[in-house]
DSSP file (Angstrom, degrees, kcal/mol; ACC not computed):
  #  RESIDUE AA STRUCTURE BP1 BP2  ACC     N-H-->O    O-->H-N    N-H-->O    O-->H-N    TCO  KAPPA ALPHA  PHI   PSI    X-CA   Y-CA   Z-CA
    1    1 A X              0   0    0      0, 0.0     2,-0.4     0, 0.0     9,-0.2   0.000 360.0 360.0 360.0 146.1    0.0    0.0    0.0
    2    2 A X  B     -A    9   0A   0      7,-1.0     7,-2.6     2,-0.0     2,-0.4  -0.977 360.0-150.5-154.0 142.8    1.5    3.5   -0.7
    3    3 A X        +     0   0    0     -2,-0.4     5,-0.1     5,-0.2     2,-0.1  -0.988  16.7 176.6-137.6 104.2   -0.3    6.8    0.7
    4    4 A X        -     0   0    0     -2,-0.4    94,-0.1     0, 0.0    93,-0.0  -0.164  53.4 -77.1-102.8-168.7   -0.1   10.1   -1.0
    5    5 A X  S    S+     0   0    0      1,-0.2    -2,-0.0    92,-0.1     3,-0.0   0.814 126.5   9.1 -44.6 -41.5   -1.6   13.2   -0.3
    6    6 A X  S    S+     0   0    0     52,-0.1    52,-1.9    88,-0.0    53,-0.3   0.405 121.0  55.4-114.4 -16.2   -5.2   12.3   -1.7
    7    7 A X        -     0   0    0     50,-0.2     2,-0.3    51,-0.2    50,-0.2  -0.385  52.7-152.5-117.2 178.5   -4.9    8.4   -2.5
    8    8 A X        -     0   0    0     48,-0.2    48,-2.6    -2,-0.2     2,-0.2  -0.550  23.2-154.2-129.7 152.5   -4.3    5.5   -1.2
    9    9 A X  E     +AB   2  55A   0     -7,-2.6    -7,-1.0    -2,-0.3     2,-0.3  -0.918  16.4 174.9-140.0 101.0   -3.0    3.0   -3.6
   10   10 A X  E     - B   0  54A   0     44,-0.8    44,-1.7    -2,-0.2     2,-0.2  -0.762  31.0-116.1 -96.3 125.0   -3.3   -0.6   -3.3
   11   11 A X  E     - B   0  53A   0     -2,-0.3     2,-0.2    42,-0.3    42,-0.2  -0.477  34.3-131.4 -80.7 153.1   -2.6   -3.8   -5.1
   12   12 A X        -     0   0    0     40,-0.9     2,-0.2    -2,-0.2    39,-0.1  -0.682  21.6-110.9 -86.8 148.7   -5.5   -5.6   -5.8
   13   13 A X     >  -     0   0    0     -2,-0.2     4,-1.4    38,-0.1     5,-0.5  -0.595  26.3-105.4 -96.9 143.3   -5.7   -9.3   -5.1
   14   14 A X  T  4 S+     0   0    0      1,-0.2     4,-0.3    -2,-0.2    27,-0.1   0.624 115.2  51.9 -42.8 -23.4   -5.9  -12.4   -7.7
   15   15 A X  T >> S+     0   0    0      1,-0.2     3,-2.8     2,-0.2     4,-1.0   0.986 113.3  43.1 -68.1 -60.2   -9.4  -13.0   -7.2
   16   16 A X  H 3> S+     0   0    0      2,-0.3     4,-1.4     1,-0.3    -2,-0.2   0.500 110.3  50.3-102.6   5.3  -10.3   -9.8   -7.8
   17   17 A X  H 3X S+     0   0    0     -4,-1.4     4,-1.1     2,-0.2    -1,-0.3   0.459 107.4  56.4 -71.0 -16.3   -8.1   -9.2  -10.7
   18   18 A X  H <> S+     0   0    0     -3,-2.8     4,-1.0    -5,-0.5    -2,-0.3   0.703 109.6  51.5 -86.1  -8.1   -9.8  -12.8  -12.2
   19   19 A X  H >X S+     0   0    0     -4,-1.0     4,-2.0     2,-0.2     3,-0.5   0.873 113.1  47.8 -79.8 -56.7  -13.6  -10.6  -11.7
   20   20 A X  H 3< S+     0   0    0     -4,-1.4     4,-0.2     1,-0.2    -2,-0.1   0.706 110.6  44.7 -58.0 -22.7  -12.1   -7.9  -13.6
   21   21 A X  H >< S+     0   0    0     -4,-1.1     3,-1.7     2,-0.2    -1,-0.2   0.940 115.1  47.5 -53.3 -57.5  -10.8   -9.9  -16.2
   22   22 A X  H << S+     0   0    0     -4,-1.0    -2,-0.2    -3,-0.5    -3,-0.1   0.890 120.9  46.6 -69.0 -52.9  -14.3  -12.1  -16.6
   23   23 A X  T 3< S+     0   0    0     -4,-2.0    -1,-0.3    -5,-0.2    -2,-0.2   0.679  81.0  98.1 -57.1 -22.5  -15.8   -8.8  -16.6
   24   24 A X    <   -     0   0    0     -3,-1.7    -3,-0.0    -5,-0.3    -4,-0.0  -0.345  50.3-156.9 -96.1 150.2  -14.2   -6.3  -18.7
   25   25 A X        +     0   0    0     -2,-0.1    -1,-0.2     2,-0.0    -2,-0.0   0.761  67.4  77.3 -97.5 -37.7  -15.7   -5.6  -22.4
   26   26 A X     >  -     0   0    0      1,-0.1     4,-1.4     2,-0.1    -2,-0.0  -0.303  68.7-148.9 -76.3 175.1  -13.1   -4.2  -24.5
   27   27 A X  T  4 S+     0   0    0      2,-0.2     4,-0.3     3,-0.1    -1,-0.1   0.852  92.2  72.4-109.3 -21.9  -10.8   -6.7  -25.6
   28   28 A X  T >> S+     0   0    0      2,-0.2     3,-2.1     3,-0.1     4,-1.4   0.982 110.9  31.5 -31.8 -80.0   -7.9   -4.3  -25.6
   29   29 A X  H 3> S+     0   0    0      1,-0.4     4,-1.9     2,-0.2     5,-0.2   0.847 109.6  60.8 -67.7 -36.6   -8.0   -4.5  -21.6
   30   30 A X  H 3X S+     0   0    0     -4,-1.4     4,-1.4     1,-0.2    -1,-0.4   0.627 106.6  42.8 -88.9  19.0   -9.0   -7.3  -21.0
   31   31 A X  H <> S+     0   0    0     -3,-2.1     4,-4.4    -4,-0.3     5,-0.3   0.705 116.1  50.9 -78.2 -14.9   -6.0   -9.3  -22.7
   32   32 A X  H  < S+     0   0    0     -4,-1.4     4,-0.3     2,-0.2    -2,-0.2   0.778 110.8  56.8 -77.2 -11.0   -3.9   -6.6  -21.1
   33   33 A X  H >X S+     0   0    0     -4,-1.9     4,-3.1     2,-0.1     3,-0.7   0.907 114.6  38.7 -56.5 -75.2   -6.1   -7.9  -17.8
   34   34 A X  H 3X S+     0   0    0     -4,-1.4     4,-3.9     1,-0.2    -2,-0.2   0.818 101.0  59.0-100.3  11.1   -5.1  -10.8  -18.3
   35   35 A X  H 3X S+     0   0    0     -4,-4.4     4,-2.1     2,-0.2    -1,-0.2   0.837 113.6  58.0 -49.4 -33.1   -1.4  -11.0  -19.4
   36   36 A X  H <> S+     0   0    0     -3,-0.7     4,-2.6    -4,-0.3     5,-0.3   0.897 106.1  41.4 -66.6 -39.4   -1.5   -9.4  -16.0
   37   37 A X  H  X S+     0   0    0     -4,-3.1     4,-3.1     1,-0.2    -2,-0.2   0.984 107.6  62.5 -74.6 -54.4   -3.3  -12.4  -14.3
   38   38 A X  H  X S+     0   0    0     -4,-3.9     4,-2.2    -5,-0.3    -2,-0.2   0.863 103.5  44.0 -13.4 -71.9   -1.2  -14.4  -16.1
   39   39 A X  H  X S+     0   0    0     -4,-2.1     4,-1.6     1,-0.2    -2,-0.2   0.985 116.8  52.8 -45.4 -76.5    2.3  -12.9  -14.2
   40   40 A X  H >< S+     0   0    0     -4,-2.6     3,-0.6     1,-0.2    -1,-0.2   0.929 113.1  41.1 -44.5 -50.3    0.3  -13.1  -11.0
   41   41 A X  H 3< S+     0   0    0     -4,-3.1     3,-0.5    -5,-0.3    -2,-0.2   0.908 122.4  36.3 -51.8 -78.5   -0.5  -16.7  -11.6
   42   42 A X  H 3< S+     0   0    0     -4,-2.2    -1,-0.2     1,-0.3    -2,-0.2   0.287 125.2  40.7 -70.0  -2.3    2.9  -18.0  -12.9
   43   43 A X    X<  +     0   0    0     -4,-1.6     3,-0.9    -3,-0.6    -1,-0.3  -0.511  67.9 169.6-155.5  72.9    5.1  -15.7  -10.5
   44   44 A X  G >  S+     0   0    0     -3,-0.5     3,-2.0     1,-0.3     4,-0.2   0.932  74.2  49.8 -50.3 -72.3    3.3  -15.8   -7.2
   45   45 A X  G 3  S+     0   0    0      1,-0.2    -1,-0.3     2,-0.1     3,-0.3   0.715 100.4  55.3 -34.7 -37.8    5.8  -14.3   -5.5
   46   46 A X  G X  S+     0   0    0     -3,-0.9     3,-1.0     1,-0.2    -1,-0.2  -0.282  78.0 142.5-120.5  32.6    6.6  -11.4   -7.5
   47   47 A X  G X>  +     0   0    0     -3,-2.0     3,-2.7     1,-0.2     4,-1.7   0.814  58.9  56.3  -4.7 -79.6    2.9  -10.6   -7.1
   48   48 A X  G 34 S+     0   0    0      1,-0.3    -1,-0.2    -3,-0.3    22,-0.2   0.371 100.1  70.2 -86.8  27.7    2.7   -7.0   -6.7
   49   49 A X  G <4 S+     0   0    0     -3,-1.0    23,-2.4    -6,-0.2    -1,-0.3   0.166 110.4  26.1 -83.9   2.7    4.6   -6.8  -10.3
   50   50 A X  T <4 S+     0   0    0     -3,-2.7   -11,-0.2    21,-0.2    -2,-0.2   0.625 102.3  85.0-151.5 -24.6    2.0   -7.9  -12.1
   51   51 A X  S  < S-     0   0    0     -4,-1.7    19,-0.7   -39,-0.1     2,-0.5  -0.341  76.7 -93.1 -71.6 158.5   -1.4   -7.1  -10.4
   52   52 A X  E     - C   0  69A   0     17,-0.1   -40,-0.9    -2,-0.1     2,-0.6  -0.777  29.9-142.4 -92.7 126.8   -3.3   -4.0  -10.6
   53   53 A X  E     -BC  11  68A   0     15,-1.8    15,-2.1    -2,-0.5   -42,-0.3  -0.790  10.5-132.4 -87.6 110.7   -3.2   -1.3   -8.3
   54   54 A X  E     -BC  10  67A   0    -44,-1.7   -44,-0.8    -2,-0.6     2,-0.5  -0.226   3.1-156.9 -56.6 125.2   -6.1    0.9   -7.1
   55   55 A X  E     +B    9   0A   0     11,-0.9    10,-1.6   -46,-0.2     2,-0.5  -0.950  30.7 176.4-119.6  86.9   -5.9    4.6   -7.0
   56   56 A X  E     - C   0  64A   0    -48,-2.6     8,-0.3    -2,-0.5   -48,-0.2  -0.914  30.2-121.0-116.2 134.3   -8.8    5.1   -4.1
   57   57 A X    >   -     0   0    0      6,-1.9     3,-0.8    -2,-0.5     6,-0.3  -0.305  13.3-139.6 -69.5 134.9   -9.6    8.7   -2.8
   58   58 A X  T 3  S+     0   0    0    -52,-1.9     3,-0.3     1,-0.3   -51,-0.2   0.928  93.5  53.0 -94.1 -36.0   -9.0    8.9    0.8
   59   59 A X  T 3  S+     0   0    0    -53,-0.3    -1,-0.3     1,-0.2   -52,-0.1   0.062 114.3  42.3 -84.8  33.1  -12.3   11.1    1.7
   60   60 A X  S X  S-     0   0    0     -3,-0.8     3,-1.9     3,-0.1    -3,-0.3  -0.566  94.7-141.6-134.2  85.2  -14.6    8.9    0.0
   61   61 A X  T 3  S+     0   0    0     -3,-0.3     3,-0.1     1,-0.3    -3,-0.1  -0.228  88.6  21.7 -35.5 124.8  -13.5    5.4    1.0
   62   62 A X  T 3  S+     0   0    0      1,-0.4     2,-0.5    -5,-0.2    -1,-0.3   0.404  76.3 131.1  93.3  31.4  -14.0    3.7   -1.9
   63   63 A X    <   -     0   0    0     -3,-1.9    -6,-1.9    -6,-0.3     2,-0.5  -0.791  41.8-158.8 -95.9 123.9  -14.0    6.0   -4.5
   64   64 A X  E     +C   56   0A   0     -2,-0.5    -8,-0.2    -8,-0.3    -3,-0.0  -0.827  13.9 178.1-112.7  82.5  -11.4    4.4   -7.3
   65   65 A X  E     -     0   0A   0    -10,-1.6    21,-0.9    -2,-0.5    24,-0.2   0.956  60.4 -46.2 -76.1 -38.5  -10.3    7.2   -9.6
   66   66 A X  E     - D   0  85A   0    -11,-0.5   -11,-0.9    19,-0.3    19,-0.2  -0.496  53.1 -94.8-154.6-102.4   -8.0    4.9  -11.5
   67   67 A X  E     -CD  54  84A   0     17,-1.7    17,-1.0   -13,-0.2     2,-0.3  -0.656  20.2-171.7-179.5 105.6   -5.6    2.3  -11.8
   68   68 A X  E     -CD  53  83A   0    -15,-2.1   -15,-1.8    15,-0.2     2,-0.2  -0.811  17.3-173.9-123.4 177.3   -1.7    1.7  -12.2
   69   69 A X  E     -CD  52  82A   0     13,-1.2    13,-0.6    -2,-0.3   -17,-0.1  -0.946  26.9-114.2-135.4  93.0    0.4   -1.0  -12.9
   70   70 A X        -     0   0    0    -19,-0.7    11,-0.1   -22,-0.2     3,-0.1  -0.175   6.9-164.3 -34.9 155.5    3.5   -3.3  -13.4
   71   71 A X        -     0   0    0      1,-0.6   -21,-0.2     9,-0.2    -1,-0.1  -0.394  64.9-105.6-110.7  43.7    4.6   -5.0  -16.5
   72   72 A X        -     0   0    0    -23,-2.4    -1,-0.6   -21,-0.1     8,-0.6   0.184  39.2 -65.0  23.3-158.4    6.9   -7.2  -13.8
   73   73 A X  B     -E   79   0B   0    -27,-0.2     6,-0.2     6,-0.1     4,-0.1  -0.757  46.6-149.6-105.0 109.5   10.6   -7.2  -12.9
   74   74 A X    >   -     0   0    0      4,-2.0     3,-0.7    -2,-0.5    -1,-0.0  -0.301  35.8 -94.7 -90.2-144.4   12.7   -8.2  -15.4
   75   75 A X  T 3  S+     0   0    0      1,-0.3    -1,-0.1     2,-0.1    -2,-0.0   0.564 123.6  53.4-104.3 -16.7   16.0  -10.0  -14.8
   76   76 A X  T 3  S-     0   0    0      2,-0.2    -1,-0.3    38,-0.0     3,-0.1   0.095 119.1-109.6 -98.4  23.8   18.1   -6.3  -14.9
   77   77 A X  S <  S+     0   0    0     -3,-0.7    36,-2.9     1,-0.2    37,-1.0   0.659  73.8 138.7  59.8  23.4   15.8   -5.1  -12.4
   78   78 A X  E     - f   0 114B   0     34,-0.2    -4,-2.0    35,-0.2     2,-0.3  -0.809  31.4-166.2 -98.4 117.6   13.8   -2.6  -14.6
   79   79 A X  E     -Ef  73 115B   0     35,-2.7    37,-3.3    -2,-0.4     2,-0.5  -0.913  17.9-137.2-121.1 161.3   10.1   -2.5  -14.2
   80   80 A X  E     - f   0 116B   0     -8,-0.6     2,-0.4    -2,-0.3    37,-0.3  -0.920  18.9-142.0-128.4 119.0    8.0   -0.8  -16.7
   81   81 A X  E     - f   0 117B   0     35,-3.6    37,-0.5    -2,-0.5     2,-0.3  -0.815  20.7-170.5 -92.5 113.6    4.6    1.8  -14.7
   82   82 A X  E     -D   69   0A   0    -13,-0.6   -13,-1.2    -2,-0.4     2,-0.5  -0.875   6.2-176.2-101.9 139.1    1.3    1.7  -16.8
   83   83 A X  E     +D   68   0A   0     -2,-0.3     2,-0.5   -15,-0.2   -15,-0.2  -0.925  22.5 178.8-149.8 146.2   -1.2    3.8  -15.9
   84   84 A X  E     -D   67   0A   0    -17,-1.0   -17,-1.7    -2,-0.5     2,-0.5  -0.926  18.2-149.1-139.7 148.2   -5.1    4.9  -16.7
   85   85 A X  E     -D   66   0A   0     -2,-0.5   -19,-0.3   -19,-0.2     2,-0.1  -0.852  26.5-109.0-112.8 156.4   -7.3    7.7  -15.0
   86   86 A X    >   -     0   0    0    -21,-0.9     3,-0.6    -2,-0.5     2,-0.4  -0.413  48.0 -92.0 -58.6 137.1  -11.5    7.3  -14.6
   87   87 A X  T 3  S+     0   0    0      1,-0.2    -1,-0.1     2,-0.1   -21,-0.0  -0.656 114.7  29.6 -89.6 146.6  -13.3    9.6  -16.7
   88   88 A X  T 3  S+     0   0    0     -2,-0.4    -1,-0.2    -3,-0.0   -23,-0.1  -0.142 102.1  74.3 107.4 -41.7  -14.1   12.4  -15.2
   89   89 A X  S X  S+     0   0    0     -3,-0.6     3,-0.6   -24,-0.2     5,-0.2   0.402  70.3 123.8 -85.7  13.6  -10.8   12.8  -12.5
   90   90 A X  T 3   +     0   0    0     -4,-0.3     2,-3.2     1,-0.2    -4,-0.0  -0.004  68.8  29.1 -27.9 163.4   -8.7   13.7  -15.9
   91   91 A X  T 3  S+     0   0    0      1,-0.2    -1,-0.2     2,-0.0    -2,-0.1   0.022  96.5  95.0  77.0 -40.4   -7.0   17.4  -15.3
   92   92 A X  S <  S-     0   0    0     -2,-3.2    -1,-0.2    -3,-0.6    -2,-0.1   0.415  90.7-121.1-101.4  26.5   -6.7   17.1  -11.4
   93   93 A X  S    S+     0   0    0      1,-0.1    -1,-0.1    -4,-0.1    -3,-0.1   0.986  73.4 124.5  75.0  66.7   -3.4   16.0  -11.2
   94   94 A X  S  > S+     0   0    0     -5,-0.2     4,-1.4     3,-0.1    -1,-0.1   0.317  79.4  52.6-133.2 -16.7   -3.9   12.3   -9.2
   95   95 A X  H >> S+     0   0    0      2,-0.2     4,-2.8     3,-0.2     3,-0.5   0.967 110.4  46.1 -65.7 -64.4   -2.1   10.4  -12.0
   96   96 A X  H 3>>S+     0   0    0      1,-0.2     4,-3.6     2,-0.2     5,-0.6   0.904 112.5  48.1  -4.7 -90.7    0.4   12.5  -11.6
   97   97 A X  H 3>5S+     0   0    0      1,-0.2     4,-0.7     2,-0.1    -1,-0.2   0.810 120.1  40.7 -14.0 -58.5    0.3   12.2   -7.8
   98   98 A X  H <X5S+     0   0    0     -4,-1.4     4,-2.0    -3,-0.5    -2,-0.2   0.902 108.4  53.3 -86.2 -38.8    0.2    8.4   -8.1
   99   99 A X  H  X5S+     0   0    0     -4,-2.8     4,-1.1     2,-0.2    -3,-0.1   0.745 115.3  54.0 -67.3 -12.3    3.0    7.7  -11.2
  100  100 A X  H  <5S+     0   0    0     -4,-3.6     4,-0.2    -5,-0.4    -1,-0.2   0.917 115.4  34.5 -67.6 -50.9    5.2   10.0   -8.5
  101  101 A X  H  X<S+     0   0    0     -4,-0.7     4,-2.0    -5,-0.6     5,-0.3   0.879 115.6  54.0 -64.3 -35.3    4.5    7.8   -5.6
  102  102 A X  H  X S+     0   0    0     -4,-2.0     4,-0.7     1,-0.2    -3,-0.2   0.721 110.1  45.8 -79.4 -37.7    4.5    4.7   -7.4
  103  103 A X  H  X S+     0   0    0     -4,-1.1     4,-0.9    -5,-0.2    -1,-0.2   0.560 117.6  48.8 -76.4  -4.7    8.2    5.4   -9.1
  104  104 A X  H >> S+     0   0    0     -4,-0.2     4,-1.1     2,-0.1     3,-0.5   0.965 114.8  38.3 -87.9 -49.8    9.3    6.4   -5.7
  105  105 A X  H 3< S+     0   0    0     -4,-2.0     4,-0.4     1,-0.3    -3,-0.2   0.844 118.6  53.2 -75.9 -39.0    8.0    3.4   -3.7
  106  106 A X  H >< S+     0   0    0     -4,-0.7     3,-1.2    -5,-0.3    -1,-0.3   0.974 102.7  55.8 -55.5 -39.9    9.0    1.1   -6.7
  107  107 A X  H << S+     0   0    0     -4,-0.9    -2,-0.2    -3,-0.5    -1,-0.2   0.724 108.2  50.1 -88.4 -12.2   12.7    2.3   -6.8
  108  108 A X  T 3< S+     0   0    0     -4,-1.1     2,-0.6     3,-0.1    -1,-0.2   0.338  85.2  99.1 -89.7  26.4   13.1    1.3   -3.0
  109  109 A X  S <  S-     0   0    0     -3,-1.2     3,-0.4    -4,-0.4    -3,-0.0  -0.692  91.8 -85.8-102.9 142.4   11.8   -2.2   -3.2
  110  110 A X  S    S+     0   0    0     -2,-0.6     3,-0.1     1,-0.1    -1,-0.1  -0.142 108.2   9.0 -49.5 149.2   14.6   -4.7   -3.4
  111  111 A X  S    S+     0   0    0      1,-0.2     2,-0.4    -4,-0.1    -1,-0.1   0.885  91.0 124.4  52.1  59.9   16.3   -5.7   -6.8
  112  112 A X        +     0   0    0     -3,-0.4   -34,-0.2    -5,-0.2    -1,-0.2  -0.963  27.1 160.3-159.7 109.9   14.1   -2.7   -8.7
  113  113 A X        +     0   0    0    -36,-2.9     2,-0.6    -2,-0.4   -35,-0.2   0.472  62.9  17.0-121.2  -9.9   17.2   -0.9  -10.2
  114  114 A X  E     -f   78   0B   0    -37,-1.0   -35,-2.7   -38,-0.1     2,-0.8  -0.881  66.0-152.4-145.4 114.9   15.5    1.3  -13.1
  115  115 A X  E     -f   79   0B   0     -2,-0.6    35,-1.6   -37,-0.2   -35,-0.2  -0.906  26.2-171.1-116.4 123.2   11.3    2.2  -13.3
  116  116 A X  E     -fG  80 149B   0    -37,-3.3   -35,-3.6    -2,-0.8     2,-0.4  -0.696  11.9-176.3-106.6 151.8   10.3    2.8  -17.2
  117  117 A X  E     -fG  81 148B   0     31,-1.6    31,-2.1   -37,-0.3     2,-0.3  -0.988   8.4-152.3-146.4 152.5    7.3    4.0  -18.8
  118  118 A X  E     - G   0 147B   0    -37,-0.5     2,-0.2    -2,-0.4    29,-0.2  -0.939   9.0-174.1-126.2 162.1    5.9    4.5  -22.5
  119  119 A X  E     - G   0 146B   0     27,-1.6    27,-2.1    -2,-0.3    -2,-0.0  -0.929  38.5-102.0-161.9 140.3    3.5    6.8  -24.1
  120  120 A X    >   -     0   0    0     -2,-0.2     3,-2.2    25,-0.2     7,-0.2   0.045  38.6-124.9 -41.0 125.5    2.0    7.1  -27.4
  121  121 A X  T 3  S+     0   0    0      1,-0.2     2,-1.5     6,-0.0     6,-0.2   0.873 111.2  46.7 -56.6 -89.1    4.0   10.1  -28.9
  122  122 A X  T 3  S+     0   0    0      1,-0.2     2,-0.5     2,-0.1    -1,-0.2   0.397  83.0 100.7 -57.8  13.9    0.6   11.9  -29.5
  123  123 A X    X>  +     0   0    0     -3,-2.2     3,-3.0    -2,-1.5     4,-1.5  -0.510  51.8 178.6-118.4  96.4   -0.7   11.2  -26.2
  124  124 A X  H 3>  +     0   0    0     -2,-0.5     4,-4.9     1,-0.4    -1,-0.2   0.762  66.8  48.9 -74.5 -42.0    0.0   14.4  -25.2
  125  125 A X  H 3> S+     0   0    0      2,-0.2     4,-1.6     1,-0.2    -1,-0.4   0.773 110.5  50.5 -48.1 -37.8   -1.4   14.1  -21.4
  126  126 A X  H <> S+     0   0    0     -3,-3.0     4,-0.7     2,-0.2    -1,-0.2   0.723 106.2  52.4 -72.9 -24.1    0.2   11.1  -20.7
  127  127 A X  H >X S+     0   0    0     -4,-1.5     3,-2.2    -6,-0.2     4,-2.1   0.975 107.5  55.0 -61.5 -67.5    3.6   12.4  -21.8
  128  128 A X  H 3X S+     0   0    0     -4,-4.9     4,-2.3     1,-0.2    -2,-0.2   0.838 104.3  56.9 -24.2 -64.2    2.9   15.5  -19.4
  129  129 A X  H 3X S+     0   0    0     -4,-1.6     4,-0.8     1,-0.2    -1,-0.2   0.709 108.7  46.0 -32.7 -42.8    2.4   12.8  -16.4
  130  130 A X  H XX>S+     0   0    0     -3,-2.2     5,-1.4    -4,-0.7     4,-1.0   0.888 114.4  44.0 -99.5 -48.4    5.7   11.4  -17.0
  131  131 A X  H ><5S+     0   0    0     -4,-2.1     3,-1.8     1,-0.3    -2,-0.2   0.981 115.7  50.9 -65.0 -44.9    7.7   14.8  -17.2
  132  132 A X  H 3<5S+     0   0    0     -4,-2.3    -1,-0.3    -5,-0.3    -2,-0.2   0.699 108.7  51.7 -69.2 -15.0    5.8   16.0  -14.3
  133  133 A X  H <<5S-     0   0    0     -4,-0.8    18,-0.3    -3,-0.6    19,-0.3   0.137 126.3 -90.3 -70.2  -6.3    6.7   12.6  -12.2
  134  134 A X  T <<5S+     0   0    0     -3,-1.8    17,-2.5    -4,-1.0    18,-1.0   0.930  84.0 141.3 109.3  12.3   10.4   12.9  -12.8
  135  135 A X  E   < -H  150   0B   0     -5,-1.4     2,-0.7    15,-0.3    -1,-0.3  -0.912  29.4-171.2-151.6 121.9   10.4   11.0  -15.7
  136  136 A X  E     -H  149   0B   0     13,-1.5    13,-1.5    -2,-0.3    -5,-0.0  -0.942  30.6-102.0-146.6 153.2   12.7   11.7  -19.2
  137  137 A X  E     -H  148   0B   0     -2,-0.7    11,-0.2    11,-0.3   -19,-0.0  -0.151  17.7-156.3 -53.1 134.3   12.7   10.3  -22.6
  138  138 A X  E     -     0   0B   0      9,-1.0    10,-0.1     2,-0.3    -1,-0.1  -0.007  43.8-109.9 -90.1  17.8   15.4    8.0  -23.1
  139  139 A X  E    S+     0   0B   0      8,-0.3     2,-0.3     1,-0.1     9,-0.1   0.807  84.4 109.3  36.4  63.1   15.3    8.7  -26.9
  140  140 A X  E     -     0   0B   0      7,-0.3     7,-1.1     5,-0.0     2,-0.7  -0.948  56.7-147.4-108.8 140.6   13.9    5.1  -27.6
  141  141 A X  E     -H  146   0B   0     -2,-0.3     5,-0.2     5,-0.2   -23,-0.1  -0.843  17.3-172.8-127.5 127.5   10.8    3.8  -28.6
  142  142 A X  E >   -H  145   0B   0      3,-1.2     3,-1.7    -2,-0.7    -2,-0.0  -0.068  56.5 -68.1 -91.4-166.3    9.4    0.4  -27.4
  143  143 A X  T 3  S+     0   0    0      1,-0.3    -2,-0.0   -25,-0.0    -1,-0.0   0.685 135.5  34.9 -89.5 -40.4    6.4   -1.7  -28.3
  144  144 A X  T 3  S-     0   0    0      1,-0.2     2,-0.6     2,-0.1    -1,-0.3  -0.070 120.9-100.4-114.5  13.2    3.5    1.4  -26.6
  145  145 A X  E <  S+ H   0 142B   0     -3,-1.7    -3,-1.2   -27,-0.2   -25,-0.2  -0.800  84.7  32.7 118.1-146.4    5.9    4.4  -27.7
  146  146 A X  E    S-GH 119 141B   0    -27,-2.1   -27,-1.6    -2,-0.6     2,-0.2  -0.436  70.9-135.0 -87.6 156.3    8.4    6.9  -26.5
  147  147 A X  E     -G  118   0B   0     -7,-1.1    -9,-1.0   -29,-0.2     2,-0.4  -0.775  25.5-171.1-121.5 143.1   10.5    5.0  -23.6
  148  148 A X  E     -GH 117 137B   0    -31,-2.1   -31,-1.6    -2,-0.2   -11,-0.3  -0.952  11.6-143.4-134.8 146.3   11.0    7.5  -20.3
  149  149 A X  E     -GH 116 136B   0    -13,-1.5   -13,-1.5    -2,-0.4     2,-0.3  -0.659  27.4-109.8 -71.8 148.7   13.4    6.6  -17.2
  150  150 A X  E     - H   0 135B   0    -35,-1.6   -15,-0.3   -15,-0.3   -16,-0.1  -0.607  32.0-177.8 -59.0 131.5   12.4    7.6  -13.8
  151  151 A X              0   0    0    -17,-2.5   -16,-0.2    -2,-0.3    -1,-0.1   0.719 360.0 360.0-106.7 -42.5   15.0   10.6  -12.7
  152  152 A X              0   0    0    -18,-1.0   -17,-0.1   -19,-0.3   -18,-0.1   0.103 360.0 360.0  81.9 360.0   13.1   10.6   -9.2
């Protein structure tokens, strides 16, 4: 669990990342659902790499503005932060908030030597998130776009 100003942020557990899977209608998320249940299944251990994390508003318990993420650990220690806001909390800076906390808390957990993110070159908000988190283009671009390091 990691606790900003506004959040709390929580991994979610394997059952209730298998309802979200079973549930979810685009087909986009849910394979990316479950590549995620997948990790959690096949690397038990290395759990809160691979589950989805809850971005829940701390004066209305159980208000979920949205939801970031691992792509796991790989073997150089680099783990890769995904991240999606709720419509409607857009603009008020809690992604922000959370991809800040989330590279911080990531880069003190044991064997975690590097935290990466991509974003669509034309998605212009998510690029913002990362430059306002600390976060700068590594001039490469991977499989989801322009590749950023954590600076913290």
């Amino acid at each position: 669990m990691v606790i900003t100003e506004r959040m709390i942020i929580y991994p979610i557990s394997t059952e209730k990342l298998k309802e979200i899977v079973e549930q979810e209608k685009d087909e986009d998320l849910k394979k990316a659902y479950q590549e995620m249940l997948d990790g959690c299944l096949n690397y038990p251990e290395k759990f809160i790499w691979y589950t989805l994390w809850f971005m829940e508003l701390k004066e209305s318990k159980g208000e979920i503005v949205g939801n970031l993420s691992f792509k796991g650990i790989d073997d150089n220690g680099i783990v890769e932060i995904g991240y999606g806001i709720s419509s409607g909390y857009e603009n008020k800076g809690y992604m922000t908030e959370a991809v800040t906390a989330m590279a911080k808390w990531a880069s003190l957990q044991p064997n975690v030597k590097q935290v990466e993110a991509e974003a669509e070159e034309g998605n212009i908000a998510s690029i913002r998130v990362l430059e306002k988190s600390n976060f700068v283009s590594n001039g490469k671009i991977g499989e989801e776009g322009i590749r950023f390091v954590w600076k913290g």
